[in-house]
VMD Tcl script that builds the backbone (N, CA, C; Angstrom):
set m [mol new atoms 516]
animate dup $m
set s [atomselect $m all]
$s set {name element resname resid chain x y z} {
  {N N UNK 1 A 0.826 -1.201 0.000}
  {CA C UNK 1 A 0.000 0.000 0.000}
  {C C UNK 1 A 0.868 1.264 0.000}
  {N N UNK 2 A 1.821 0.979 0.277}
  {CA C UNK 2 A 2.851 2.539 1.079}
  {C C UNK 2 A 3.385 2.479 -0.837}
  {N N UNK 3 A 3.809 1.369 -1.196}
  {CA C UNK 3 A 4.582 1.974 -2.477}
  {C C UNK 3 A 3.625 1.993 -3.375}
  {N N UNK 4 A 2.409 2.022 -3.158}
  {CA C UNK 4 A 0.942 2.563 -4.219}
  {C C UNK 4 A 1.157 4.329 -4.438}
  {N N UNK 5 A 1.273 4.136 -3.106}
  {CA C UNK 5 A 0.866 5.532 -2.536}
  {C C UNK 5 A 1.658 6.493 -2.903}
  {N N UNK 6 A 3.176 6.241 -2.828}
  {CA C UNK 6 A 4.331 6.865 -3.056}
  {C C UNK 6 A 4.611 7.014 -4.788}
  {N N UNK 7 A 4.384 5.766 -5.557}
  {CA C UNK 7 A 4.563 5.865 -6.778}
  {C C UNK 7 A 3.427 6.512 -7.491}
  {N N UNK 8 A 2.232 6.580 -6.595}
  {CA C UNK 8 A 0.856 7.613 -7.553}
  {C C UNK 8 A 1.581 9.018 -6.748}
  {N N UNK 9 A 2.379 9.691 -6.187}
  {CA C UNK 9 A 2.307 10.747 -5.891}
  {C C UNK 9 A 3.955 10.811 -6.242}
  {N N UNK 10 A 4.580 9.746 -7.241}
  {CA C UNK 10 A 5.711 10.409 -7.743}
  {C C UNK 10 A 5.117 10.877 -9.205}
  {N N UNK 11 A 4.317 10.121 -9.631}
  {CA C UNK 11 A 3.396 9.967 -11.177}
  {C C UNK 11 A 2.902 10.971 -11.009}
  {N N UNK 12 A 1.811 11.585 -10.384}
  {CA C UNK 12 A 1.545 12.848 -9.915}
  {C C UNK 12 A 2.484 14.167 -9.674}
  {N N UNK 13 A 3.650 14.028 -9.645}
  {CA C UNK 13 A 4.263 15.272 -9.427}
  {C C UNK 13 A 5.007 14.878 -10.847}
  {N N UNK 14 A 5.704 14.376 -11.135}
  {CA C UNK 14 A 6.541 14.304 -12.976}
  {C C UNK 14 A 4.941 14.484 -13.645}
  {N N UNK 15 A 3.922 14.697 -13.632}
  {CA C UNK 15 A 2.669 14.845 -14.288}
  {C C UNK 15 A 2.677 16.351 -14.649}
  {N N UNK 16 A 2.215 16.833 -12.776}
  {CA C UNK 16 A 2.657 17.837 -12.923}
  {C C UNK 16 A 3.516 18.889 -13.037}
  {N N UNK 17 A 4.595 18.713 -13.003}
  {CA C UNK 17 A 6.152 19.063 -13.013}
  {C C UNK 17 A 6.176 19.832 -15.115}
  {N N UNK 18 A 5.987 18.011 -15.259}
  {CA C UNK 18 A 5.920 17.972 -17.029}
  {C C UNK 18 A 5.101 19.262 -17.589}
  {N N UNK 19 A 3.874 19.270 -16.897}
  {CA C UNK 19 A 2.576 20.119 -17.391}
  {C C UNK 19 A 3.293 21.712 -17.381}
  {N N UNK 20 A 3.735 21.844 -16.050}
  {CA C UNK 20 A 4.087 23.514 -15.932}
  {C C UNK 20 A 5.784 23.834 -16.684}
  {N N UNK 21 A 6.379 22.694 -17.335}
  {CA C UNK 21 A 7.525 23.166 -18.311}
  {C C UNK 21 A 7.212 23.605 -19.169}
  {N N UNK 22 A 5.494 22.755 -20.093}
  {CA C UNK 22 A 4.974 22.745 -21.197}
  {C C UNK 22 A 4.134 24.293 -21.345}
  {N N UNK 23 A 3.620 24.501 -19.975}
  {CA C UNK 23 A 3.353 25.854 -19.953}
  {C C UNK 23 A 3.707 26.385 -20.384}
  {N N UNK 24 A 4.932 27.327 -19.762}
  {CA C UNK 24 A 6.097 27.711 -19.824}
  {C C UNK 24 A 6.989 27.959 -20.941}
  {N N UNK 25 A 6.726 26.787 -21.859}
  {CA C UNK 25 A 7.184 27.310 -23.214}
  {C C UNK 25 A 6.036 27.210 -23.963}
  {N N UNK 26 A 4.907 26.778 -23.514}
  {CA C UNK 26 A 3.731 27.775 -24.638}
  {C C UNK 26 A 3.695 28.904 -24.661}
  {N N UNK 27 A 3.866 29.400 -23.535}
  {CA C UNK 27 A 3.167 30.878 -23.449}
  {C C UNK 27 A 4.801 31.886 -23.925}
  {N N UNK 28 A 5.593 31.217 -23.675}
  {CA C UNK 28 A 7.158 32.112 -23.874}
  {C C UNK 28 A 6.933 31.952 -25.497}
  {N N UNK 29 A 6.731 30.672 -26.235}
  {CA C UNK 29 A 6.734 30.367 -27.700}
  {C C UNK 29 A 5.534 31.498 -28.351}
  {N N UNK 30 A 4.615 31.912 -27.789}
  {CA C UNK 30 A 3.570 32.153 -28.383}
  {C C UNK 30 A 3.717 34.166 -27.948}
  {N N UNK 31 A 4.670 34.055 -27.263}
  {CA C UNK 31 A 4.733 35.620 -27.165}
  {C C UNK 31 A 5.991 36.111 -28.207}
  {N N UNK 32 A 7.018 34.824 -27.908}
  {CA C UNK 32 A 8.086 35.113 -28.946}
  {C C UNK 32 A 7.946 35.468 -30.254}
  {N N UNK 33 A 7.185 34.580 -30.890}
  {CA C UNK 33 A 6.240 34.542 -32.057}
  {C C UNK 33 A 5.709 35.585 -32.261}
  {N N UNK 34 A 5.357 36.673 -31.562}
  {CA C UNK 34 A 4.345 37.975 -31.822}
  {C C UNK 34 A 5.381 38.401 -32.370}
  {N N UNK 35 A 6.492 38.868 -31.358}
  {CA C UNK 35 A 7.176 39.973 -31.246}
  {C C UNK 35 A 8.545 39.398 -32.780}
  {N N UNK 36 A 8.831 38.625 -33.072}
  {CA C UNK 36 A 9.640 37.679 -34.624}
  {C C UNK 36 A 8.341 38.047 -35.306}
  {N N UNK 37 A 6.885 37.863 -35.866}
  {CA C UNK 37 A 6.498 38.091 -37.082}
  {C C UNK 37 A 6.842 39.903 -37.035}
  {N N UNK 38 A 6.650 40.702 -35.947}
  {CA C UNK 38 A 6.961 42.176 -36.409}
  {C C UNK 38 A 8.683 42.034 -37.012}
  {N N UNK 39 A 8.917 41.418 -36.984}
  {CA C UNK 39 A 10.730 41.859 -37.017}
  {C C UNK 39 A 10.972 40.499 -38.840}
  {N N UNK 40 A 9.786 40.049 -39.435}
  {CA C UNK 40 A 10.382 39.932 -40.547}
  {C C UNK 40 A 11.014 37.917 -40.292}
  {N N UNK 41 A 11.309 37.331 -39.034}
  {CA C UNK 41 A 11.348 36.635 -38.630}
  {C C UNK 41 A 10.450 35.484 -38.577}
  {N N UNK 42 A 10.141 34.279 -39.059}
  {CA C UNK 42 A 9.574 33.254 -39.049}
  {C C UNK 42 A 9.196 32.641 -37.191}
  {N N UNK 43 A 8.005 32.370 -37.186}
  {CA C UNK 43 A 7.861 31.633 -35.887}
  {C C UNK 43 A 8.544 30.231 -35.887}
  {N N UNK 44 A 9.077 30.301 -34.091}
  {CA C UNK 44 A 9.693 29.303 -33.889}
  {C C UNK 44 A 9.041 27.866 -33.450}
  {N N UNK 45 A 9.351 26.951 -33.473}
  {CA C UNK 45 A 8.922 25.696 -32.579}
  {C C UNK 45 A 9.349 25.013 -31.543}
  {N N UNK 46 A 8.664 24.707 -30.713}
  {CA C UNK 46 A 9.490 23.998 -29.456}
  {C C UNK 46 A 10.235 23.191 -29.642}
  {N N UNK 47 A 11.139 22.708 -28.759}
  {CA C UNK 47 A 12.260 22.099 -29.045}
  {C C UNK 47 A 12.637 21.324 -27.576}
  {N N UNK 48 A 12.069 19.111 -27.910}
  {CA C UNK 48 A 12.358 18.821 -26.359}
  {C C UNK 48 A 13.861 19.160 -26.279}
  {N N UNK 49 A 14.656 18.467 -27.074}
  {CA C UNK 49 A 16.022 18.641 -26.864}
  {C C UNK 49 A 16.566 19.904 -26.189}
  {N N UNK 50 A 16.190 21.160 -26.842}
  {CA C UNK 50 A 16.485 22.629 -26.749}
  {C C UNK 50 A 15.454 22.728 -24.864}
  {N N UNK 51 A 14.367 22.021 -24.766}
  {CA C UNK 51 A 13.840 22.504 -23.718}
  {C C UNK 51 A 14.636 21.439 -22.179}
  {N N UNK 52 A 14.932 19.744 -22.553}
  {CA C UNK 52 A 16.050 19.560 -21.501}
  {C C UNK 52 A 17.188 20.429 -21.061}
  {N N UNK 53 A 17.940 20.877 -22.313}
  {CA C UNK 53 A 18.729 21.354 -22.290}
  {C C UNK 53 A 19.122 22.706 -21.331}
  {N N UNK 54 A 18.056 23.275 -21.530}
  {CA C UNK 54 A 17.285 24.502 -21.121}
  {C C UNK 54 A 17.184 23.981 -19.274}
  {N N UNK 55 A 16.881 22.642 -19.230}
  {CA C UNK 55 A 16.322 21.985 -17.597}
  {C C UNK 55 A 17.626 22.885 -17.168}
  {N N UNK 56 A 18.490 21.568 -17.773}
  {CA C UNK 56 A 19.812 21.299 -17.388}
  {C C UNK 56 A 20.523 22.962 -16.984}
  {N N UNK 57 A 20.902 23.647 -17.529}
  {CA C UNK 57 A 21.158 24.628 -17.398}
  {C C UNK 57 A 20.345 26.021 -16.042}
  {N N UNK 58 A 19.155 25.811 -16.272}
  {CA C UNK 58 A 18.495 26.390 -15.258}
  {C C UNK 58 A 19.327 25.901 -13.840}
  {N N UNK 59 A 18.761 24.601 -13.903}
  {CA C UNK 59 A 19.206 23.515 -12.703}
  {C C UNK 59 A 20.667 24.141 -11.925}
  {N N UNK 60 A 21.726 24.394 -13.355}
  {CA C UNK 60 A 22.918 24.416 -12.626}
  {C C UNK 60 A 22.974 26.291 -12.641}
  {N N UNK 61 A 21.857 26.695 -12.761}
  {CA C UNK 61 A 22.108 27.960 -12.148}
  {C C UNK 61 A 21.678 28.587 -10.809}
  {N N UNK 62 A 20.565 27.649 -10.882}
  {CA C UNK 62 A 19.589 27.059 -9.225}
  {C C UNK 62 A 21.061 26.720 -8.433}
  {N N UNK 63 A 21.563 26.430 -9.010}
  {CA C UNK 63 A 22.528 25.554 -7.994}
  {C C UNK 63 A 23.754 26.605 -7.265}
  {N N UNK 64 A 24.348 27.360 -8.384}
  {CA C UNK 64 A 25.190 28.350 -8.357}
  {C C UNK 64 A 24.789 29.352 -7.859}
  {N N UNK 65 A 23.246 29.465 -7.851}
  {CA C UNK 65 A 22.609 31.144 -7.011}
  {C C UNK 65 A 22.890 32.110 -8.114}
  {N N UNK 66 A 23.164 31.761 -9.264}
  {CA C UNK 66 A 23.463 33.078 -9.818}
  {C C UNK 66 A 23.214 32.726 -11.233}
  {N N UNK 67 A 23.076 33.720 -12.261}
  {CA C UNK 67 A 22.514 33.704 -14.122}
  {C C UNK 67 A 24.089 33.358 -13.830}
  {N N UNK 68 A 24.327 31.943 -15.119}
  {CA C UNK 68 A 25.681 31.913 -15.667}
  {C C UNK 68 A 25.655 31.652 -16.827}
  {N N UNK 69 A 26.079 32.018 -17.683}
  {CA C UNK 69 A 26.119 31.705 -19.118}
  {C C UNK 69 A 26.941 31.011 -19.679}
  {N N UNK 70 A 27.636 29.803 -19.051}
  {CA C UNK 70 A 28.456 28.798 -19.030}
  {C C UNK 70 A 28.441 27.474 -18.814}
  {N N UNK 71 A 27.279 27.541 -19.293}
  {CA C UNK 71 A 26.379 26.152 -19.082}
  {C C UNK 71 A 27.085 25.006 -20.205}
  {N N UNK 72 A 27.377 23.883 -20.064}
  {CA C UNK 72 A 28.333 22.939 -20.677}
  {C C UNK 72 A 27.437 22.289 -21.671}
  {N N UNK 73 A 26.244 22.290 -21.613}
  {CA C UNK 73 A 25.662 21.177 -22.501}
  {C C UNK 73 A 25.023 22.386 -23.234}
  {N N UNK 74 A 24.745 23.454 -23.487}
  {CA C UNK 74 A 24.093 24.470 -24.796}
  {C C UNK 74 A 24.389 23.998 -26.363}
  {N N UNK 75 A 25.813 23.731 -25.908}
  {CA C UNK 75 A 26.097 23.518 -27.219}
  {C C UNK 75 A 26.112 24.615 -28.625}
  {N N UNK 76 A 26.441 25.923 -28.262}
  {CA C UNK 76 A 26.683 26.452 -29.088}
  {C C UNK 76 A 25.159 27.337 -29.557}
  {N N UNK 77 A 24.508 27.202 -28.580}
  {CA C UNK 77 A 23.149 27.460 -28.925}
  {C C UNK 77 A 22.621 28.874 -27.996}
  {N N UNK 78 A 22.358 29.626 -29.007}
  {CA C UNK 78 A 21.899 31.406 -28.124}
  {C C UNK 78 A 20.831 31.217 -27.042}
  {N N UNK 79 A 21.320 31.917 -26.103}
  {CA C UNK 79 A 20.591 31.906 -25.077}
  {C C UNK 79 A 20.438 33.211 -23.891}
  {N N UNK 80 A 18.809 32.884 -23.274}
  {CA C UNK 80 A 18.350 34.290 -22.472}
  {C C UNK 80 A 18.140 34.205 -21.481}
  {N N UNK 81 A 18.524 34.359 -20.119}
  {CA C UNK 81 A 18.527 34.219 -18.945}
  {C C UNK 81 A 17.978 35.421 -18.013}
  {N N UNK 82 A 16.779 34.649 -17.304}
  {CA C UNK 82 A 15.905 35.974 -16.220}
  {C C UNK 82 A 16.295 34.804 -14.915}
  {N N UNK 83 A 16.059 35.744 -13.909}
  {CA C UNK 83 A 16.024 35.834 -12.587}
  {C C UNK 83 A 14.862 36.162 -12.036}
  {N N UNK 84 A 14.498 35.464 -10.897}
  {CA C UNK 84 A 12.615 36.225 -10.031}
  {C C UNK 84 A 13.145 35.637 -8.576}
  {N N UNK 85 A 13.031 36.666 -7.748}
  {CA C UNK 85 A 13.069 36.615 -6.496}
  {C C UNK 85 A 11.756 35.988 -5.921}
  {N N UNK 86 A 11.471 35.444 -4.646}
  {CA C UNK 86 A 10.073 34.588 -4.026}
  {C C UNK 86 A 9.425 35.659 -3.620}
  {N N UNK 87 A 9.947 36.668 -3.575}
  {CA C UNK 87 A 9.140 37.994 -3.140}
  {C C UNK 87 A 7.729 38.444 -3.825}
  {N N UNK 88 A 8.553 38.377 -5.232}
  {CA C UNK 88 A 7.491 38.163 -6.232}
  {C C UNK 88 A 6.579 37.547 -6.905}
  {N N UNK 89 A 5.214 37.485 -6.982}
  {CA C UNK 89 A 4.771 36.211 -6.516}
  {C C UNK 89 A 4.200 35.618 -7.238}
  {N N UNK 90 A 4.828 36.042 -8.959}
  {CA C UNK 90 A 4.308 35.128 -10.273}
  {C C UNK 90 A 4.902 33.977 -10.556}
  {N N UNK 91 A 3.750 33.259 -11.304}
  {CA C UNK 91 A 4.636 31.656 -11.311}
  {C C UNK 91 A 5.981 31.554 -12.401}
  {N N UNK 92 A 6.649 30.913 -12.314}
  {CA C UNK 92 A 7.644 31.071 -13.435}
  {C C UNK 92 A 7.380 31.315 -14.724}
  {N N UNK 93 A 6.071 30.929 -15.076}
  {CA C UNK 93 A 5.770 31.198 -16.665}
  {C C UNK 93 A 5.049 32.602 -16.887}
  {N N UNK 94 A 4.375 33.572 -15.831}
  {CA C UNK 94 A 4.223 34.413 -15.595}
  {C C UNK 94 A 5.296 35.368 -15.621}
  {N N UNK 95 A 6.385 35.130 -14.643}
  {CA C UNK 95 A 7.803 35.577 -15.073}
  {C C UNK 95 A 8.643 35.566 -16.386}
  {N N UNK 96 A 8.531 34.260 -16.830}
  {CA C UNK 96 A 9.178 34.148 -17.924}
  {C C UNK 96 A 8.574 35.085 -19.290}
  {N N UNK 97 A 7.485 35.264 -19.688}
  {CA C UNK 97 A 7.023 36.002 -20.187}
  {C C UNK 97 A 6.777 37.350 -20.150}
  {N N UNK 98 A 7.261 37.765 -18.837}
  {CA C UNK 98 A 7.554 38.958 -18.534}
  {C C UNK 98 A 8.633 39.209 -18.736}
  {N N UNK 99 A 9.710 38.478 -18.911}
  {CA C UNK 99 A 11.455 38.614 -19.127}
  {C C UNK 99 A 11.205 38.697 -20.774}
  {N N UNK 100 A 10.620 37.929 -21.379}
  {CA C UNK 100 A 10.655 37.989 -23.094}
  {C C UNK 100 A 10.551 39.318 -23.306}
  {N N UNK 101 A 9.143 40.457 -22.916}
  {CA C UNK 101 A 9.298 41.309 -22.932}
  {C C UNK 101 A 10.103 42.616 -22.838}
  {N N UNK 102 A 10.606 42.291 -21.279}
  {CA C UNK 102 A 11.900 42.959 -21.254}
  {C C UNK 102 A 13.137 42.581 -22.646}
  {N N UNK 103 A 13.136 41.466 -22.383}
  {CA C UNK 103 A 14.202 41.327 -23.706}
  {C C UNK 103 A 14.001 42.087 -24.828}
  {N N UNK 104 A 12.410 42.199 -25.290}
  {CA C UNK 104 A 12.221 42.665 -26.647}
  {C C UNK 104 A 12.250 44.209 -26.864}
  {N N UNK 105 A 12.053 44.822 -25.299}
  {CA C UNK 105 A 12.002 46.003 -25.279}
  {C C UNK 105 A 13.452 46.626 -25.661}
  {N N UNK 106 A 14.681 45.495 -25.484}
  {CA C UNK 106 A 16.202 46.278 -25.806}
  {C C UNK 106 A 16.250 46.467 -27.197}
  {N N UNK 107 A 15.013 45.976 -27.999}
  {CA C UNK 107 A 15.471 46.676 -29.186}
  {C C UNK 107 A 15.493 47.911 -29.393}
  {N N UNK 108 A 14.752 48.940 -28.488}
  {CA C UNK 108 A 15.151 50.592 -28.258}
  {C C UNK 108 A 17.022 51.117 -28.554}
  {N N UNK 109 A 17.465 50.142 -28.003}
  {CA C UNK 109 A 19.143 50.033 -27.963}
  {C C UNK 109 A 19.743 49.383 -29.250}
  {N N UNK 110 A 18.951 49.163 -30.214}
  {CA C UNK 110 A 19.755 47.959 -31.192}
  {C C UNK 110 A 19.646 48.894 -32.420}
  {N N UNK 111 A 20.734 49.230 -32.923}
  {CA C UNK 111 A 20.776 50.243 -34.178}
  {C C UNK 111 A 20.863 49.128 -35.284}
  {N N UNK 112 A 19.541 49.168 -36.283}
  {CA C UNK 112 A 19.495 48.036 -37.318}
  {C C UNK 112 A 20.550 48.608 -38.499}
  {N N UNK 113 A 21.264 49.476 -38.714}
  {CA C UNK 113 A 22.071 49.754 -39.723}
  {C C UNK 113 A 23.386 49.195 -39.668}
  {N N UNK 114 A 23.710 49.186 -38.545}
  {CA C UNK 114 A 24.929 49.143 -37.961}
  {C C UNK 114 A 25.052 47.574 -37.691}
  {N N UNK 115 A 23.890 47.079 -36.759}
  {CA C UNK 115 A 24.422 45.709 -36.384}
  {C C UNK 115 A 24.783 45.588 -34.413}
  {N N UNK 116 A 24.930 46.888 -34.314}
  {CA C UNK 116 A 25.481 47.510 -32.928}
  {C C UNK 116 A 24.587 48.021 -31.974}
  {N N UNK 117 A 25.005 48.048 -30.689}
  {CA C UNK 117 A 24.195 48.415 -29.681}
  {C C UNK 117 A 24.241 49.725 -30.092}
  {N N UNK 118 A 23.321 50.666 -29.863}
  {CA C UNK 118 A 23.541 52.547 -29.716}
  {C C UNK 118 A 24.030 52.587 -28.579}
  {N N UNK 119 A 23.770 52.147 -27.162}
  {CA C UNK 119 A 24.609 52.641 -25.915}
  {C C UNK 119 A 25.437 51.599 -25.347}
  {N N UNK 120 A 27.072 51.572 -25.688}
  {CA C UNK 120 A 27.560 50.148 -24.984}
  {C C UNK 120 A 26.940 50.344 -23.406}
  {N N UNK 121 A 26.554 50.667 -22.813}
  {CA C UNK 121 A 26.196 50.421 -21.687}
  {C C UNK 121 A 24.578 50.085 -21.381}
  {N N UNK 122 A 24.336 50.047 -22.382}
  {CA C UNK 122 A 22.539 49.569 -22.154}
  {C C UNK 122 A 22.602 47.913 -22.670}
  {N N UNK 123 A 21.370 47.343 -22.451}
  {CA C UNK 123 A 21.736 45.895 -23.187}
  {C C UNK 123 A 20.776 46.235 -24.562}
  {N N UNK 124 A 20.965 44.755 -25.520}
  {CA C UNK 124 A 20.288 44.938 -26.537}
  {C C UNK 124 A 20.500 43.034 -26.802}
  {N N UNK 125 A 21.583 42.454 -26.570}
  {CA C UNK 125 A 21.564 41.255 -27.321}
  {C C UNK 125 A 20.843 40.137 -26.840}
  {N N UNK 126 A 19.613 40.628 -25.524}
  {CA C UNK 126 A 18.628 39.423 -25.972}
  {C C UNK 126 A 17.675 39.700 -26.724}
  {N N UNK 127 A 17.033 40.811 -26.938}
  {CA C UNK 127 A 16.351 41.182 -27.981}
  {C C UNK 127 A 17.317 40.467 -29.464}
  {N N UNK 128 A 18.064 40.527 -29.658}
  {CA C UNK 128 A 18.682 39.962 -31.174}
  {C C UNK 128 A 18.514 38.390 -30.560}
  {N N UNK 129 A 18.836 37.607 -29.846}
  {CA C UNK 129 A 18.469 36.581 -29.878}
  {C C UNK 129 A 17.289 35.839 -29.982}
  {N N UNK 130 A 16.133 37.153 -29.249}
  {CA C UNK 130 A 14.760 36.485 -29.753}
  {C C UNK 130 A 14.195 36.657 -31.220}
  {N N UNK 131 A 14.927 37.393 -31.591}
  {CA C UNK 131 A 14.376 38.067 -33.131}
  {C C UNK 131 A 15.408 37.501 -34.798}
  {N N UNK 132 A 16.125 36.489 -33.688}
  {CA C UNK 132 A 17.146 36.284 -34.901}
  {C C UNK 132 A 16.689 35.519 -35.772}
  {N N UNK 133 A 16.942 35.594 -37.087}
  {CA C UNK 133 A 15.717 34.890 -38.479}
  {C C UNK 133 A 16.075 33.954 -38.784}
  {N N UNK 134 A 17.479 33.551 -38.565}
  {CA C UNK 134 A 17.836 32.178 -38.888}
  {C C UNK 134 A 17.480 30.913 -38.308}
  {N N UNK 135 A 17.027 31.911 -36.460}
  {CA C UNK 135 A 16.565 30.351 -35.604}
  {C C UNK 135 A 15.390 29.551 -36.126}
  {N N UNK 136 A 15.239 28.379 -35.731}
  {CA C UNK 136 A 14.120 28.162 -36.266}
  {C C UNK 136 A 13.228 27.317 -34.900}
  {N N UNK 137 A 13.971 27.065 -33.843}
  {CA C UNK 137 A 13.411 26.207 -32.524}
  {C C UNK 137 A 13.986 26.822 -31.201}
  {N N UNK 138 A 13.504 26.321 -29.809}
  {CA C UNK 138 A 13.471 26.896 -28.817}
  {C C UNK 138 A 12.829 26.360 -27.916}
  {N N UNK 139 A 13.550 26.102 -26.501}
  {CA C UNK 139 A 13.397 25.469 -25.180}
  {C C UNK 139 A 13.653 26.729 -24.234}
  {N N UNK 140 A 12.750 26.723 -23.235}
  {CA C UNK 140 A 12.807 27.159 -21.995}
  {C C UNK 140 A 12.621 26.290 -21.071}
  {N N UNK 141 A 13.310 26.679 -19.357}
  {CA C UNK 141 A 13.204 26.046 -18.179}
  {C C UNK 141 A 13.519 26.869 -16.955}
  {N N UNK 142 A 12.905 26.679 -15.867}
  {CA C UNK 142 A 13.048 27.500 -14.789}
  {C C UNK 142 A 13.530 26.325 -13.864}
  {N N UNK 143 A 13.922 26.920 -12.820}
  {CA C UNK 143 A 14.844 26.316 -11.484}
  {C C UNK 143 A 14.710 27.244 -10.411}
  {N N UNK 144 A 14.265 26.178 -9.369}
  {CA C UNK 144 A 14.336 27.452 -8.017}
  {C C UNK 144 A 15.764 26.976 -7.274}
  {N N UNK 145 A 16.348 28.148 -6.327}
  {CA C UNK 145 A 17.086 27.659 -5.167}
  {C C UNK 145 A 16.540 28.403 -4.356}
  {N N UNK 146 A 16.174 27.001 -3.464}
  {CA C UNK 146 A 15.061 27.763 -1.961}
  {C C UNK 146 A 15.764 28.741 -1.235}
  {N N UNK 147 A 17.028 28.287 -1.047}
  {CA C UNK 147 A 17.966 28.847 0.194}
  {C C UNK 147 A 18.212 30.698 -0.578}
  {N N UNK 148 A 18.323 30.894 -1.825}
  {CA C UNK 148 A 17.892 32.049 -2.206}
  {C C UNK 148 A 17.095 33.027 -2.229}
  {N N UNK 149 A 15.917 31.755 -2.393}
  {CA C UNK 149 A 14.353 32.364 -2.373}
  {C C UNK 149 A 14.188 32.802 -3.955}
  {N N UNK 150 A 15.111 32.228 -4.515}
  {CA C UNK 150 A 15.081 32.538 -6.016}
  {C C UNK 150 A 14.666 31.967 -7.246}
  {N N UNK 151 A 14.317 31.455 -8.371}
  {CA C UNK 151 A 14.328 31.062 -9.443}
  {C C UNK 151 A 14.419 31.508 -10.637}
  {N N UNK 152 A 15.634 30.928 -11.489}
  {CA C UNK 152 A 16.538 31.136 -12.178}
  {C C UNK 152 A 15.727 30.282 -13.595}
  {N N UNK 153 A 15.884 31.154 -14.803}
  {CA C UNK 153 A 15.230 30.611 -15.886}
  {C C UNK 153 A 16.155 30.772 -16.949}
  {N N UNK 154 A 16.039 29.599 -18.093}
  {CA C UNK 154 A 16.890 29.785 -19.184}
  {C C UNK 154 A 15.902 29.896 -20.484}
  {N N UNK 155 A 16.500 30.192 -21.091}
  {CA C UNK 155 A 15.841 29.963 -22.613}
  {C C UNK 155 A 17.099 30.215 -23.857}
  {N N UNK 156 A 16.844 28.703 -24.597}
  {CA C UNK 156 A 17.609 28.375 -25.920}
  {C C UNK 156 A 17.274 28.225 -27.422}
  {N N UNK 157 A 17.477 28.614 -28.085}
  {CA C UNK 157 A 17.569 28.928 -29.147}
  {C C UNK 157 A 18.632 28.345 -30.217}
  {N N UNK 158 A 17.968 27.534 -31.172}
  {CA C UNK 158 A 19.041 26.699 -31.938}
  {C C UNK 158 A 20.187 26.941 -32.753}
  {N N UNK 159 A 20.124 28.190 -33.110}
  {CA C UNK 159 A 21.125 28.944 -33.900}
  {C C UNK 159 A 22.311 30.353 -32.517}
  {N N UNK 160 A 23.150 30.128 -32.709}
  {CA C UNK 160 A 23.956 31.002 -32.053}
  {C C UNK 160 A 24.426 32.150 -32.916}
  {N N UNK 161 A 24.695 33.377 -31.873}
  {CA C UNK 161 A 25.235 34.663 -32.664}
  {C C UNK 161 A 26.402 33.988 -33.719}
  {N N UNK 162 A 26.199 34.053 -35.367}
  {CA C UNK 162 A 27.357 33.715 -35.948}
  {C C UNK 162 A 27.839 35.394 -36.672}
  {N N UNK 163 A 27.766 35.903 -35.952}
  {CA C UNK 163 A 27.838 37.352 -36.194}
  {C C UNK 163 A 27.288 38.106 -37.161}
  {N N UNK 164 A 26.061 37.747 -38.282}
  {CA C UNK 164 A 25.301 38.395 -38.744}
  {C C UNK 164 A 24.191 39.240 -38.476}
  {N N UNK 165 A 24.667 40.068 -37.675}
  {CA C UNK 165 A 23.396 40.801 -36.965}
  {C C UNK 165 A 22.454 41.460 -38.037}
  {N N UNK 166 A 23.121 42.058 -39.068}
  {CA C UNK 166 A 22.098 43.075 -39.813}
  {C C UNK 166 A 21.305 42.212 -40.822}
  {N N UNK 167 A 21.869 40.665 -41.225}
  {CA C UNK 167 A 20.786 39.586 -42.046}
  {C C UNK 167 A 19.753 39.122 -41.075}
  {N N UNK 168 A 20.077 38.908 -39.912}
  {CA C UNK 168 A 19.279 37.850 -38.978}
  {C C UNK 168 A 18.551 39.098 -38.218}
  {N N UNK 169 A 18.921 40.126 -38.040}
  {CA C UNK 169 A 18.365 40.969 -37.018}
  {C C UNK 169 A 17.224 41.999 -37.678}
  {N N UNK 170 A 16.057 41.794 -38.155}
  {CA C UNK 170 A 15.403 42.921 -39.081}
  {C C UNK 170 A 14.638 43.828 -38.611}
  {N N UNK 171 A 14.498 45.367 -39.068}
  {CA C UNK 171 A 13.630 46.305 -38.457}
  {C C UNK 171 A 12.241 46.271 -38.567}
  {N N UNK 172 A 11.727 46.240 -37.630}
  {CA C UNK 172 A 10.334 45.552 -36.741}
  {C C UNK 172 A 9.431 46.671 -37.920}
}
mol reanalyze $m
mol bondsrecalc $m
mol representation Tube
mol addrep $m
């Protein structure tokens, strides 16, 4: 009876566990998608590979307490990293979709002639990563570390900066 019990409430949590990743990159895929058809950009598709990958990486930033962009298994693959304190009290996919935004808003900073930020001191290159035309797929994943009170989110993208900003990067 005890390992009924235990294995319907491990089935039950990888159920739900599974459900709120899938969230998570619906709603990130389906906002990304708005903001790529203004920019000339093809919509992307999910990606399990791109979205483990994405686990994996969150995981070891959960772990580190901190955004690192040195994650071993990317593989060469562009990527956008938000942060949400427990203070705040949206669920990760709530967050995460609030970070896309922010991202998209650095295109204020992204001079399409040039290829270049207008202020080296402002950001701009996750906006070029969500908008880049060559990608064509994309995984997200969030990670908490309790002892932070934090959770740490990634998002990947199959194509990496190969330094064509002004082909891949188009004015919205």
């Amino acid at each position: 009876m005890k390992f009924g019990i235990l294995f319907f409430l491990f089935v039950n949590c990888a159920f739900w566990s599974a459900l709120a990743f899938d969230e998570l990159n619906q709603e990130v895929l389906k906002v990304t998608n708005k903001y790529r058809t203004s920019h000339n950009a093809g919509p992307l598709k999910s990606s399990k590979d791109l979205i483990q990958k994405a686990k994996t990486c969150a995981k070891r930033c959960a772990k580190l307490g901190k955004m690192d962009h040195n994650c071993p298994v990317k593989n060469g693959a562009a990527e956008n990293l938000f942060m949400n304190s427990y203070n705040d009290k949206s669920s990760h996919t709530d967050f995460a979709v609030s970070a896309v935004t922010r991202w998209y808003n650095e295109h204020t900073n992204y001079d399409f002639k040039t290829g270049q930020k207008k202020d080296k001191n402002k950001k701009a290159w996750h906006f070029t990563a969500l908008v880049w035309k060559s990608a064509k797929t994309m995984g997200c994943a969030a990670a908490d570390n309790e002892e932070k009170k934090a959770s740490y989110g990634v998002c990947l993208y199959d194509t990496g900066n190969n330094g064509e900003f002004t082909k891949n990067v188009l004015r919205g």
